[in-house]
Every structure is written in C-alpha cells, then in structure tokens.
N, C-alpha and C positions, 0 to 999 in steps of 0.2 A: 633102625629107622631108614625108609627110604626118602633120598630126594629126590624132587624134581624141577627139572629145566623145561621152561614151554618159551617159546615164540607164537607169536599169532598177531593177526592184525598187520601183516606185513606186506607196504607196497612201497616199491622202489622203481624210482624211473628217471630216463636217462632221456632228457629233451620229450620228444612223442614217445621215446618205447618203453614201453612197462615191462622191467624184466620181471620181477615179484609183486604178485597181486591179490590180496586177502592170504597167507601164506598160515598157514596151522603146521606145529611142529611140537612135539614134548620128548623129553627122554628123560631114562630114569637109573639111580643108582643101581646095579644088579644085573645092568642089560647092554646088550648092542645094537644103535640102532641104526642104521642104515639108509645114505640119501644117495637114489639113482638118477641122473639124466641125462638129457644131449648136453655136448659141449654149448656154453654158452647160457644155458638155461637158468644160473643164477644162483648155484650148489656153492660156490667158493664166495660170492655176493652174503649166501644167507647167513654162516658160519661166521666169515665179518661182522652182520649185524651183530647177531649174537654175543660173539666176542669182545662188540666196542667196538671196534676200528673202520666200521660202515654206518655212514648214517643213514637211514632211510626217509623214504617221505612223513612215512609211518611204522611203528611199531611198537609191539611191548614184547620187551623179555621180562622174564618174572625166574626166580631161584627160590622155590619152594612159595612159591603163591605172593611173593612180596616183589615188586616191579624194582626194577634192576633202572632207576632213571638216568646216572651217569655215563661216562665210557669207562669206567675203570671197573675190571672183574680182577678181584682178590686171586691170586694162586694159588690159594686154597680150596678156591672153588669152582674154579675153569681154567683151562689150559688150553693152549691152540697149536699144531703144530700147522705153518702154513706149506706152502710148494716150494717157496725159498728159503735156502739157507739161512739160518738166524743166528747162529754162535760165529764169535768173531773167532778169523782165523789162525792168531798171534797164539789163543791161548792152549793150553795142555791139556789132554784127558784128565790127569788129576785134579788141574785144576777148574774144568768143567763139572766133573764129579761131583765134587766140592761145593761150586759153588750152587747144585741142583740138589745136594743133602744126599746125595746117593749114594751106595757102597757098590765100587768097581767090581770088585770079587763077585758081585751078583750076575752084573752083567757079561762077565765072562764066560759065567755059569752057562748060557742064552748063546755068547758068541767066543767062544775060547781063540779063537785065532785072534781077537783082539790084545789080547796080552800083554803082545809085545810094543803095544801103540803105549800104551799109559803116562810114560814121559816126555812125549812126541805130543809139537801141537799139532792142533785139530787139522793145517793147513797139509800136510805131509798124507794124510790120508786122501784115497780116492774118491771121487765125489758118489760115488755110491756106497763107499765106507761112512762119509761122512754125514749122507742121511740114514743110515742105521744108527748112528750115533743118537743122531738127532731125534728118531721115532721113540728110541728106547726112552731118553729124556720127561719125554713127553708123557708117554704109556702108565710110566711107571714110578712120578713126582705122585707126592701126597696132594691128589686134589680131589675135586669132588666128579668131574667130569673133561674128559679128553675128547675134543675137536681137533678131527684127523681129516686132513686135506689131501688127498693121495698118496696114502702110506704106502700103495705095495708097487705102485710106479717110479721104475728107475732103480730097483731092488733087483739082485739078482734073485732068482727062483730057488737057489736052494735056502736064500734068507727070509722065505716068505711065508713058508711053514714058519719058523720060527718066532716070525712078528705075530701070525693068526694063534700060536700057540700062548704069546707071552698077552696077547687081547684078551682071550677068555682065561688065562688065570688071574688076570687085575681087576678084570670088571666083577669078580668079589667083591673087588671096594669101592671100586667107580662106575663111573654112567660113560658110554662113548657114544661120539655120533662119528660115523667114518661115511666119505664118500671116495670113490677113487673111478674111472673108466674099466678098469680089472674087477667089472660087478659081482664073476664070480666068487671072488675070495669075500665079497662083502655075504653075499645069499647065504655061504657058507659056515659063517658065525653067526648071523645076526639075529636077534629077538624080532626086534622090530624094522618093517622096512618102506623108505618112504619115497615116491617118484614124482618129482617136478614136471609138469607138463604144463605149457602156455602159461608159465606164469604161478600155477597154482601147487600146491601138494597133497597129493595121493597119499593113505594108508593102505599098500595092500594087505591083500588075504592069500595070495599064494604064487607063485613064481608065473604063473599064469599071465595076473594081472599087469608085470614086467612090459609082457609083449603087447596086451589090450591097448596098453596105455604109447605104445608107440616107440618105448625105447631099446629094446633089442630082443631076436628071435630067441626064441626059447626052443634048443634042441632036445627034443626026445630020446 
C-alpha cells in the first residue's frame, strides 16, 4: 500500500508579505521528494506547516486523503528532523537508541567510527557528530514519512555519501521530503522535485526547469 502526504491550499503571511501562496505539495511512500529555493522563500516555513508546528493563514494537510486538523502528527507517521539540535545533551547514545527503538549495531554498520561513543552522552560529541546522530534518528524510526531540513549541511562530505546512501535504502518503507541549499545531492536521489518561487510551488520536469525557475545555474 502506498501512502500519501499532500499539502495544498497554502498561504502564510507575515504582516503585508506573503511568504506562501496557494502552495501544492504531495509525497509518497516509495519516493524522494525534493524541495528547492532561495533562502528565505518559505522551504523550512512549509515543512512546519506540515509538521504542526506552523500555523498558517491557511491550509490543509491531508495523510492519506483524510485532513490532518490538529497540530499533533503521530510518530508513526511523520517525523521532522529540523536545522536545530533536538536531543538533549545530558543523555547517552544508548540511551537515545533506546529511547528511538533503534538497534546501535545497525548504525555502526552506516558509521563504524561511532562505536566508541555508545556510553558517552550525546554532549561529548562534535556538533557535526551530533547531527549525524541526529539524521540517522530521523531517517531510519518506524514512520511513514521523513521531513529533512538540511540534512547534508554542516556534514562533513565523506558522511554524505553515506546519509544519500542510508535515504534511498529506507525509502523502501517511507516517503521523504528533503530540502537543503546542497541541491545537488537532493537532484541526485530524488523521485520527485519541487521549486518554490514567489511564494508558489513548482513540479518540475527536468533539471532544466531548476534554472527557468530562477533558482541556480545549471552547468553542463
């Protein structure tokens, strides 16, 4: 069975400006979907909505055709990872592990240098350790769909093959939406891929439309 996640009908504004305006979005179990634009343009805004934790002037999220009216999304069936830190820093890999139902030994599998962190809280870790921690959490909980806020920003590069790699072996079983300024690594997995301009969002049709649409040159 596949599900789906749609937004639409989305307008959000801040005094006179309208950052989101009639805004169309769906993703679906199976796939990667991809949100590009300029800073500002309202990518980490829509995610929120989506999430709960945005209210807009307007909007309907819907999770499989059934409108989503509260702020509360189950953990079974949306997951947010946002730009900031969200595990408190007192506690231990183990017992983060733990408390996300996740078996450690998997993710060492993914990040073997981690190993030796297990009994160490989370605080002792680099902050670019400690959003690998974090992505992985996120990636790779039982849910139905992962909202990724700049996963591969702030990551060193040789961990970034390995988050693109651990993306498309989960999305088996989940739907992702990923945005991040690093559009390449997003073009590079993605099913589906969508560009915010003025407010509105674009479905394109090929890496083309990227540059039509105003948001970065496309080198040949």
């Amino acid at each position: 069975m596949i599900d789906i996640l749609e937004v639409d009908s989305v307008i959000l504004e801040y005094g006179t400006k309208k950052v989101l305006q009639d805004v169309y979005l769906k993703c679906e179990t199976g796939k990667i979907t991809g949100l590009l634009g300029r800073n500002g343009s309202g990518k980490t805004c829509l995610m929120k909505i989506i999430y709960g934790k945005l209210s807009a002037n307007n909007s309907s999220v819907r999770f499989n055709g059934e409108a989503l009216l509260n702020t509360s999304r189950p953990s079974e069936n949306i997951m947010y990872l946002p730009q900031f830190n969200f595990i408190p820093k007192f506690l231990t890999l183990k017992r983060i592990f733990k408390d996300f139902k996740l078996d450690f030994s998997e993710f060492i599998n993914d990040f073997p240098e981690f190993s030796k962190y297990y009994k160490s809280k989370f605080i002792k870790l680099s902050g670019g350790e400690q959003r690998i921690v974090e992505i992985y959490l996120i990636i790779a909980s039982n849910t139905k769909f992962c909202l990724l806020d700049e996963p591969f920003s702030h990551v060193m590069p040789v961990h970034i093959d390995s988050i693109k790699k651990l993306i498309v072996r989960e999305k088996i079983n989940k739907g992702f939406l990923i945005t991040d300024h690093l559009y390449k690594y997003i073009t590079d997995i993605c099913d589906n891929l969508y560009v915010i301009n003025d407010g509105k969002t674009y479905l394109t049709n090929s890496l083309q439309d990227i540059e039509t649409l105003g948001y970065a040159k496309i080198k040949n």
